[in-house]
Every structure is written in C-alpha cells, then in structure tokens.
Residue, then its C-alpha position, 0 to 999 in steps of 0.5 A: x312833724x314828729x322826729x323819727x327816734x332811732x335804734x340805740x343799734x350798736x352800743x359803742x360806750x355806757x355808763x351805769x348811773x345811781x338814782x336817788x330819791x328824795x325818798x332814799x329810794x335808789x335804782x340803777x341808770x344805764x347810759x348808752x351811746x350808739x354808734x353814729x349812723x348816716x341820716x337815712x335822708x343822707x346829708x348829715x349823720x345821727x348818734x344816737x343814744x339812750x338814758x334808762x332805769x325803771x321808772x323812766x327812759x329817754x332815747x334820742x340822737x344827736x346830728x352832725x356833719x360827719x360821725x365825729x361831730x355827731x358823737x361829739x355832740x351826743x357826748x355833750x348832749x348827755x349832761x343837759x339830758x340827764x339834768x333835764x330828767x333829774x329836774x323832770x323827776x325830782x331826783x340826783x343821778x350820782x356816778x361812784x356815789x357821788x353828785x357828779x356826772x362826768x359828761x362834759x356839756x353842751x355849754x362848753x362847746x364854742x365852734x365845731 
C-alpha cells in the first residue's frame, strides 16, 4: 500500500542549502517545513515537509500524536533525509559554506 505524499501547504520554516559535487558543480537546495495538519483518517497528525534543487526532490511527512510531536519530529527527520540524498547522489549539502547541517537528528531523540 503506497503512502499518500501530502501537500507541503502552508510553509512554516526554510532553509536554503548549497549542493556540491564531486565535479565542483554547486546548486541551491531549499528546505521547507509545512505546517502540521491533522491526518485526514483522524487519530494522529502529519508535518510535512520537502528537500528540493534541480537535479532532485524529496517530499514527505512526519506523524505524531499532536502538532507538536509531528513538527518536532520533521525537524528531526530532516538531518537523516538530506544524509540519505547526499549518499543517494554523491554529494555534500553545505549551510553558509560549511559541511554542517544545523538540523538536530533523529538519534537524539530518547522518548517523546
């Protein structure tokens, strides 16, 4: 069963990212949380969110029991999303020009 993709909707925080290739290509990345939205089945709520540049995207959501939870999450999810892309593609996302991402991580968190 696939997973429904939301709409980004409402943009609530972003992040412009560089891209660099191995080649010394470099190109803009834009990080956009979506404001958190209640599951359209009800129960839990979803925040969405999306990585993007030219050569590729990644749009998805993270659940929680409450808003709070879910943009919490998102904010943690990011760091493991972009590490997998950069992988995927053989590239470094860079903030201000340096090799760091600034997003805290999903191993950091404990219990919710």
């Amino acid at each position: 069963m696939a997973i429904d993709k939301p709409p980004i909707g409402t943009v609530i925080a972003s992040r412009q990212y560089s891209i660099a290739y191995p080649n010394g290509k470099v190109e803009s990345a834009m990080v956009c949380i979506g404001q958190p939205v209640e599951a359209p089945e009800g129960g839990h709520w979803r925040c969405p969110y999306e990585i993007a540049c030219k050569s590729f995207a990644r749009t998805f959501y993270s659940a929680g029991e409450d808003s709070m939870q879910a943009l919490i999450l998102a904010t943690h999810i990011l760091a493991t999303e972009i590490e997998s892309l950069a992988k995927d593609h053989g590239v470094r996302f860079l903030l201000w020009e340096e090799d760091r991402l600034g997003l805290p991580h999903i191993s950091d968190v404990k219990k919710m």
